[in-house]
TIPAKOL-469257 format. One line per field, with one value per residue (C-alpha): residue number from 1; y, z negated, x; residue in three letters. Coordinates in nm, 2 decimals. Each point is the difference from the previous one (the first is absolute). Example, Ala and Ser with C-alpha at 12.3 -4.5 7.8 and 13.67 -1.06 7.14 Angstrom:
nr <- 1,2
v <- -0.45,0.34
w <- -0.78,0.07
u <- 1.23,0.14
rest <- ala,ser
! end
This chain:
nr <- 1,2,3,4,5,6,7,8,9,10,11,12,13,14,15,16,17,18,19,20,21,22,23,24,25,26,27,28,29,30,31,32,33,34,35,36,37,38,39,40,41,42,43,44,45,46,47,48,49,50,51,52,53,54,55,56,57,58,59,60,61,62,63,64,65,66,67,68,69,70,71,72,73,74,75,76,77,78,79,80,81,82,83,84,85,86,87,88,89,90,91,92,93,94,95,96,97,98,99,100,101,102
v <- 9.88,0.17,0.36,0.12,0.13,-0.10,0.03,0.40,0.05,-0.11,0.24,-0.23,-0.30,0.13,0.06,-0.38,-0.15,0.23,-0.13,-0.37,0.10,0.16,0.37,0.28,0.25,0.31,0.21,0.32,-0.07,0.21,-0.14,-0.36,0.18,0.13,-0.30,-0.21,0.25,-0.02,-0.37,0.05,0.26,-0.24,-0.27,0.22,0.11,-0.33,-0.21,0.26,0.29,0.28,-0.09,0.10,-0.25,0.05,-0.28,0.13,0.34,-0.18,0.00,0.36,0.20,0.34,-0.17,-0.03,0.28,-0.21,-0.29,-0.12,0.18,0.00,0.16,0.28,-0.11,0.38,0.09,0.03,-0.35,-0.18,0.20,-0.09,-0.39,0.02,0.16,-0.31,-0.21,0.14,0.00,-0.38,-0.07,0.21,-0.19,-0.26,0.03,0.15,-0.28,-0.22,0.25,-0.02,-0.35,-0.30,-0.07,0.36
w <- -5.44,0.19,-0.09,0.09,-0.32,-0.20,-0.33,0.07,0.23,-0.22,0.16,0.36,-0.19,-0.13,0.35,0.08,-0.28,0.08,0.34,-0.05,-0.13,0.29,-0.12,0.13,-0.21,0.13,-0.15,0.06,0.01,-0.29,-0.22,0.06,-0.04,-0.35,-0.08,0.03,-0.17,-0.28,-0.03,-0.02,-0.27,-0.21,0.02,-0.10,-0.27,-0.11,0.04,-0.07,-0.19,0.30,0.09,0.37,0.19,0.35,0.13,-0.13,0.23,0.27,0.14,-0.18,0.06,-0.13,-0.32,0.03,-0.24,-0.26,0.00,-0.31,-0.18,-0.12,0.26,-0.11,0.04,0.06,0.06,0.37,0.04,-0.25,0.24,0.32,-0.11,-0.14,0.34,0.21,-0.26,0.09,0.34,0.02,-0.20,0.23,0.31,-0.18,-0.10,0.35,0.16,-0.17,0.06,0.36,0.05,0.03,-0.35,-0.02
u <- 3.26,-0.27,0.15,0.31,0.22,-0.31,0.20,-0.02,-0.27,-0.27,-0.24,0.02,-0.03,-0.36,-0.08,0.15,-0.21,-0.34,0.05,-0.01,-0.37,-0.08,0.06,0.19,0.15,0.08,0.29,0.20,0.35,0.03,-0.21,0.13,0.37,-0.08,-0.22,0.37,0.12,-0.25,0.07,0.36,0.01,-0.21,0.20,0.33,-0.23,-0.10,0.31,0.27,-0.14,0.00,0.34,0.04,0.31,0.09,-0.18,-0.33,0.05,0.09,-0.33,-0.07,0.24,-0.17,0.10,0.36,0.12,-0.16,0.23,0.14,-0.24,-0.35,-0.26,-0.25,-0.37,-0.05,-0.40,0.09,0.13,-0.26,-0.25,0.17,0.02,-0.41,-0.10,0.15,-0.17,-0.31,0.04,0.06,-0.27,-0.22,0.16,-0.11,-0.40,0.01,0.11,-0.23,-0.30,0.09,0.03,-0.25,0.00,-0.22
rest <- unk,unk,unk,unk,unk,unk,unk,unk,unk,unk,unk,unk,unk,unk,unk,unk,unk,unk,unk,unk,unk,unk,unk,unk,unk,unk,unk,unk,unk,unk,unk,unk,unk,unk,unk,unk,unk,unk,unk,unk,unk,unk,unk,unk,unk,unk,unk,unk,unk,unk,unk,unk,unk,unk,unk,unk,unk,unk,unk,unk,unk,unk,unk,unk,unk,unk,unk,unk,unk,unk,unk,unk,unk,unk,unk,unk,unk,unk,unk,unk,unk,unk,unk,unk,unk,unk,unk,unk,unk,unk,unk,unk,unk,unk,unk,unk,unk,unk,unk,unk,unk,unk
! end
């Protein structure tokens, strides 16, 4: 309840959860865009085979042409979504090798 849209904003619901430890993750807005993104995909890859619907663009809409259809994991994209991966698990071992816990 602590994160606004939390069901698609999964990367501000990391940075609610690190907080309540005392940590503060710091991430580009576009990195925490694709890391949602990421998260989506995976889920319409787990749960429904790549199948984009128009609720799952809603929040992406760069994605919209693939509606109704399975989305390419093209290099560029797999790339795009390990980069923000990377980038909030830097945020992360930052945060903790900045904090008191150091």
């Amino acid at each position: 309840n602590s994160t606004e849209n939390g069901g698609v904003d999964i990367a501000n619901r990391m940075v609610v959860l690190f907080s309540w430890f005392g940590l503060e993750l710091q991430l580009s807005a576009i990195a925490a865009n694709k890391y949602n993104e990421s998260s989506m995909v995976r889920n319409v890859i787990l749960h429904r085979y790549g199948y984009l619907s128009s609720k799952d663009v809603e929040n992406f809409p760069e994605l919209n042409e693939w509606v109704g259809e399975v989305l390419p994991i093209t290099t560029e994209r797999l790339n795009s979504y390990y980069n923000a991966v990377v980038a909030m698990h830097i945020a992360i071992a930052k945060s903790v090798w900045e904090s008191q816990y150091n």
